[in-house]
C-alpha positions as CSV (number, residue, x, y, z in Angstrom):
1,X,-9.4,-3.1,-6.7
2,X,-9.9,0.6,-5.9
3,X,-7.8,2.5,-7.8
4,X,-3.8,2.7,-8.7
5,X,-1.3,5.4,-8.4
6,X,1.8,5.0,-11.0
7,X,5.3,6.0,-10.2
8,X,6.7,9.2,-11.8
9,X,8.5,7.1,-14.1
10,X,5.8,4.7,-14.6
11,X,7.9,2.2,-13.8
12,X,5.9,1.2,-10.3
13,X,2.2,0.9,-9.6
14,X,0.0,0.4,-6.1
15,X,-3.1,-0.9,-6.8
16,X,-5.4,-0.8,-3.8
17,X,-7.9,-3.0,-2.5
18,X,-10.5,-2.8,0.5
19,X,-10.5,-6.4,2.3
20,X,-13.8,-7.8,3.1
21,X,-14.0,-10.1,6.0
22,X,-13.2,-13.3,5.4
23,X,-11.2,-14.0,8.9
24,X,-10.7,-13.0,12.6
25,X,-7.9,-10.8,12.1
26,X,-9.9,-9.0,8.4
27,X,-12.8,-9.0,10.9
28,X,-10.6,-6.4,13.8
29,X,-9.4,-4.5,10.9
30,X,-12.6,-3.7,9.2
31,X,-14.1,-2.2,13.1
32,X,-10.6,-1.1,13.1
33,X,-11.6,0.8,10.1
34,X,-7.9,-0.2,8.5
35,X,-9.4,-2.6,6.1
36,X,-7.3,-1.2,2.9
37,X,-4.1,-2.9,1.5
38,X,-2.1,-2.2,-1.2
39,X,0.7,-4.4,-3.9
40,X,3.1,-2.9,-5.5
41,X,3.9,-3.9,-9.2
42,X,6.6,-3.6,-11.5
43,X,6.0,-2.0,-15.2
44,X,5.4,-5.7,-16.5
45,X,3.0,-6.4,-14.0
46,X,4.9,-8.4,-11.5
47,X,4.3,-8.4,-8.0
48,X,7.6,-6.7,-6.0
49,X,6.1,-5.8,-2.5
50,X,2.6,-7.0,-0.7
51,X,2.9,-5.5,3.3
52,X,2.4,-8.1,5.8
53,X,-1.5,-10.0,6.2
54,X,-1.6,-8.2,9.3
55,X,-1.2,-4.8,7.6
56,X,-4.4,-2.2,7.1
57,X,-5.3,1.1,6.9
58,X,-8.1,3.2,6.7
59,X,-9.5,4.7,3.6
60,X,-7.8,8.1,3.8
61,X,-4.6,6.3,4.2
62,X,-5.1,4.2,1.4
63,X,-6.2,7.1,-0.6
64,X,-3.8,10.4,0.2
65,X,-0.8,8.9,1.9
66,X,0.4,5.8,-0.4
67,X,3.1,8.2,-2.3
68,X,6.2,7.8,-4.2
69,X,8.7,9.5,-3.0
70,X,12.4,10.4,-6.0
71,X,14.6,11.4,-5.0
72,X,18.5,10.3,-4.0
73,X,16.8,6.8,-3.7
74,X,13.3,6.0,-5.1
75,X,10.8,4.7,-2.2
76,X,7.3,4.2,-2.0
77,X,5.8,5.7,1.4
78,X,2.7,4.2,3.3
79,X,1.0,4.7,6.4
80,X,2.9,1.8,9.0
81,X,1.4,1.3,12.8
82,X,0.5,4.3,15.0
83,X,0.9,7.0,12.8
84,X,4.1,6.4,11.9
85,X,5.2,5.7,8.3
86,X,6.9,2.8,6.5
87,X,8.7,2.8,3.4
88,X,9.9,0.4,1.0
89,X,12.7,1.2,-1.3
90,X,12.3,0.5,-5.1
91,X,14.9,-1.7,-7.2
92,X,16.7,0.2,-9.5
């Protein structure tokens, strides 16, 4: 693990990782340079949200633009295919 970044309730956490290569696919993303992925935890420690194996980005993404966003609806932001962002929306 690389670091985490808590909610601004606490109640979340993303603790990112850098993936080594250990396949074909962890192999493209690290000459990709997209080999950093992220899971999101609850306050008691319970996985809520892992992105897809196929999912990667590079170490500025991991480290600037995994956010939380509050607001009318709690979401945690991350950088998604071709520049474009995804989000996932927290359980309340």
């Amino acid at each position: 693990m690389l670091y985490e970044k808590y909610s601004p309730d606490k109640n979340y956490k993303v603790r990112v990782f850098y993936g080594g290569i250990i396949s074909p696919v962890s192999l493209y993303k690290y000459l990709a340079a997209k080999n950093y992925f992220f899971i999101l935890y609850d306050k008691e420690g319970n996985e809520i949200y892992k992105p897809s194996p196929y999912y990667g980005t590079s170490n500025i993404g991991a480290s600037g633009d995994i956010t939380f966003i509050y607001g009318d609806k709690h979401s945690l932001f991350f950088p998604g295919a071709d520049g474009t962002y995804d989000a996932y929306d927290l359980p309340e």
